[in-house]
N, C-alpha and C positions, 0 to 999 in steps of 0.2 A: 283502094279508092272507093269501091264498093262501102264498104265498114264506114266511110265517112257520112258518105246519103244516108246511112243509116241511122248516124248519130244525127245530123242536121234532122229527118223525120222525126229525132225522140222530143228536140229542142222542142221542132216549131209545134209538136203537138204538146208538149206540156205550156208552150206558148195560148196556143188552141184553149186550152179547157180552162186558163187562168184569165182569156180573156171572155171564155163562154160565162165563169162563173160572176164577171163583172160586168154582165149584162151588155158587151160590147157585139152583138149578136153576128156585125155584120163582118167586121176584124175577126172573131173566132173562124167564121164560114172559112173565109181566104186562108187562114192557116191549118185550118184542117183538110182543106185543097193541096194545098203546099208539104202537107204531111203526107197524106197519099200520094203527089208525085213523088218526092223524093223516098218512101218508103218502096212503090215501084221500082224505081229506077235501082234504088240499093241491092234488089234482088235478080235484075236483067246480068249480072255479070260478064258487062260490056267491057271492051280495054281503059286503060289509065287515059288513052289521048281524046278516046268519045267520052268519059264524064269530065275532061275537061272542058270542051266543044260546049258538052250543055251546060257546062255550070256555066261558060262565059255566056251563053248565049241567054240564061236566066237571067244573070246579073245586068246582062244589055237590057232585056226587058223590064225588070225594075226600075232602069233610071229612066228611059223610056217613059214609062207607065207615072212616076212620081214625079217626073217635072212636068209631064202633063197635066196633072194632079195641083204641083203648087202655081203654075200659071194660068192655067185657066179655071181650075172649079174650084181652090181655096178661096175664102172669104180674109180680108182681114182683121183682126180684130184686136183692139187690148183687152186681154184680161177677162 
């Protein structure tokens, strides 16, 4: 399970530096956050049942975090 945080660290940093190069400065920052927790965690070699714990507990926090996001501070807009 370890192996996996590791792989998710490679994603979200090649996520990271495709979104630094597109001048998205602020989306880069969060995924290069996101690359270093998860590239931490990958190396804590903690049991199978605690990187489950956190991976739920991360995924809680996204949705959390992103419906927050589209009902209170998204604008709408066409186009």
């Amino acid at each position: 399970m370890s192996r996996m945080y590791r792989v998710m660290a490679f994603w979200t940093g090649i996520f990271a530096v495709l979104f630094f190069v597109g001048e998205m400065y602020e989306v880069s920052l969060l995924f290069f956050a996101n690359t270093a927790a998860f590239l931490g965690l990958g190396f804590m070699g903690l049991s199978e049942r605690t990187y489950l714990y956190i991976f739920g507990a991360y995924l809680t926090l996204f949705m959390v975090g992103f419906s927050y996001y589209t009902i209170f501070l998204l604008e709408p807009s066409l186009g």
